[in-house]
N, C-alpha and C positions, 0 to 999 in steps of 0.2 A: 548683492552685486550692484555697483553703480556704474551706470553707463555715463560717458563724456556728454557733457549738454552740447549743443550747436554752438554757443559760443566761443566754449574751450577747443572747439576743432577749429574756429576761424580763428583764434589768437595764434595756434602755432602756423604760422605759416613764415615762407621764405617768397621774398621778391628780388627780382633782380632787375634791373634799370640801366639806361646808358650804355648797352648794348648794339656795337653796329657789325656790318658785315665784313669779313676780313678781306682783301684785296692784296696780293702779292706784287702786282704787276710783274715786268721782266724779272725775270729769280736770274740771277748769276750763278754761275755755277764754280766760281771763285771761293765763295765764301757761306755760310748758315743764313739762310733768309729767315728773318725773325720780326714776327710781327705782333705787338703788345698792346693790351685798351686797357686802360682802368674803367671800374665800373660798380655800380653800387648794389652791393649786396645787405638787405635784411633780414634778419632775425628777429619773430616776433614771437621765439620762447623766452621762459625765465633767462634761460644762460647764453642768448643770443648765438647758439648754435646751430650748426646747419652740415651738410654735404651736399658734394656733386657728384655726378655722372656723366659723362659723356658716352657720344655716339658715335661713331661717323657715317657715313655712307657707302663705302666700301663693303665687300665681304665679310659677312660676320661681324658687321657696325666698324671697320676696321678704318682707321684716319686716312684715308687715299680720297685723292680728285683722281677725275676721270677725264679723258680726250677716249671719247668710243670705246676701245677696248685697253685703251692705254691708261696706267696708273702712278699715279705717283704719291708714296707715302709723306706724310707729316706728320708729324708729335702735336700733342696739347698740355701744355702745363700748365695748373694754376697756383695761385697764392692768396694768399688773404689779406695781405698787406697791400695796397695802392700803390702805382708808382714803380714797378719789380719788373724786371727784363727777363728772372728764372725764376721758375715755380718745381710745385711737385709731378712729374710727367703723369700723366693720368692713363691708361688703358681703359678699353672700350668696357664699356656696362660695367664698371667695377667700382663702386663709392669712394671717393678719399673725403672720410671721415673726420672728424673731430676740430671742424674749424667753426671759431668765431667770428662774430662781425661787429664791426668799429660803429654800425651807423647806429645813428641818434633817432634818426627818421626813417618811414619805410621807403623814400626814395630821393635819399638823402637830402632833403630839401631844406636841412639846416642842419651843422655839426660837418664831420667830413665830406666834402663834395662824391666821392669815392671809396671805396674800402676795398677792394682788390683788383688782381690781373688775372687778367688771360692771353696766355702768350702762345702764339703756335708757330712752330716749326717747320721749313722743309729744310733738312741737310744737305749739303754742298753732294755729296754722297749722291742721294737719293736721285737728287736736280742733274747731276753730271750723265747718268744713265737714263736718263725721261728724253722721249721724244718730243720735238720745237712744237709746240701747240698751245692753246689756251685749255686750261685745265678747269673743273667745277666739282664743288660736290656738298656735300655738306654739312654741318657740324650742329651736333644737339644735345643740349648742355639740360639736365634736370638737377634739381635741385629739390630738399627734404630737410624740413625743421628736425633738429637733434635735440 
């Protein structure tokens, strides 16, 4: 039986870079508040593969801010491609698998400045029924070499 040496567990790894905090400010209740980053993702297996996962903070990791007892849901979708308004919606702790990454470098520091989105949602829906307040909570994204 051979066991993986220490180098081969530090070669597979996933970083991610160019990450900031999402900020809705006043959400209309008109229309889908949608707020998109590009951001760089690496792959430092053979096939430059990876997954994510998310979290939220809500009930049962579930995508909602909070105002005290008050909630208000949003979506997370992402994509692997840079540049992208819609992705794949992602649900709490559940992997969306089988993505690539474009970067050249582990923090793309040369080749594409970027390699995918993350795009999150509050629904015109969701926002019309939320009570007038500042809302908070928070989003946590893991990621695992494939």
């Amino acid at each position: 039986m051979l066991a993986p040496t220490s180098a081969a567990i530090a070669a597979n790894t996933v970083q991610i870079t160019k990450l900031t905090d999402v900020n809705f400010g006043t959400i209309s209740t008109a229309a889908d508040s949608v707020r998109g980053q590009n951001v760089c993702i690496s792959s430092q297996t053979p096939t430059k593969g990876y997954n994510v996962r998310a979290s939220g903070s809500g009930a049962s990791n579930a995508f909602t801010l909070a105002n005290g007892t008050k909630t208000l849901a949003y979506e997370v979708q992402w994509n692997s491609t840079s540049g992208q308004t819609t992705g794949t919606g992602l649900s709490p702790n559940i992997a969306l698998t089988g993505l690539i990454s474009s970067a050249t470098k582990p923090t793309c520091s040369s080749g594409p400045a970027t390699t995918a989105s993350l795009i999150v949602v509050v629904r015109s829906v969701a926002a019309s029924t939320a009570s007038a307040g500042t809302y908070n909570g928070t989003l946590t994204l893991v990621f695992a070499p494939e």
